[in-house]
N, C-alpha and C positions, 0 to 999 in steps of 0.2 A: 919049698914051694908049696904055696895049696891047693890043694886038689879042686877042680868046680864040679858039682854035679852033671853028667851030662845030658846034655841039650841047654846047656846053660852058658851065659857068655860072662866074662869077667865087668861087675861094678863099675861106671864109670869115675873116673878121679877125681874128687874135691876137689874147691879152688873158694878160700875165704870171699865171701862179695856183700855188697852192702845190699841189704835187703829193706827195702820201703815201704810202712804200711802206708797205700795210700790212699785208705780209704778216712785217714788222720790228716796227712801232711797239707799243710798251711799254703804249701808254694811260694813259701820266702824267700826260696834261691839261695840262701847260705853254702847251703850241701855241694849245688853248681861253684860255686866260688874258691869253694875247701880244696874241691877236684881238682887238682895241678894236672890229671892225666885228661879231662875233657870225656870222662865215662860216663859225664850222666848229661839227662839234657830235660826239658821242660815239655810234657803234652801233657794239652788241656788244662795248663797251670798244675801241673803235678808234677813231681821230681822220679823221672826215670832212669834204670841202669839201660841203657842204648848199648855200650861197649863194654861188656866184659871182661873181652881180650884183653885189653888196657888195662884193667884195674891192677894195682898192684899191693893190694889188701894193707895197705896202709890205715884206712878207717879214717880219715880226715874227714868225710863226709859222714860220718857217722857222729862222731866228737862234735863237728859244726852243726846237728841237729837242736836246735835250743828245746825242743820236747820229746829227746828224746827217740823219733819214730824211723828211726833207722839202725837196724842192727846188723854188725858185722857177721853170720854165717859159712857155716858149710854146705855145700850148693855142687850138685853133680854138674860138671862144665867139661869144655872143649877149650881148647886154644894151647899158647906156648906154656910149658913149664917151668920156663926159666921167667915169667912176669906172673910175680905177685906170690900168696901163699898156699902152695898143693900139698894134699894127701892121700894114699890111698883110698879108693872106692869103701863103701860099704856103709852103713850107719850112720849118719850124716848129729 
């Protein structure tokens, strides 16, 4: 076990998620298409992760980028641990 300094709380847990630049993305819609779980959605003609929870770090929405402008990440998250890909806190 590791010890945490105290007054310190433990790192929250990883969870792989597709990460948007969207200050790039084109709003082709591809990425919504790729999404078999319905995680991402469209504002202001930009492609958003909306549900996280959902993601199940497959990266098909990343793959379906034709420039590229989404990448799969480590990203401190909440939600179930049995959907999608976790790791422990710390270092992302």
């Amino acid at each position: 076990m590791k010890w945490l300094p105290f007054g310190t709380s433990p790192p929250e847990p990883l969870k792989k998620l597709p990460v948007i630049d969207r200050g790039l993305c084109t709003g082709c819609g591809l990425c919504l298409a790729a999404c078999t779980h319905g995680c991402l959605a469209f504002s202001w003609n930009l492609a958003n992760l909306v549900v996280p929870e959902c993601c199940t770090s497959e990266g098909h929405c990343a793959a379906s980028c034709p420039d590229g402008f989404i990448e799969m990440k480590w990203v401190a998250a909440k939600g179930e641990r049995g959907v999608g890909e976790w790791r422990e806190g710390g270092a992302a």
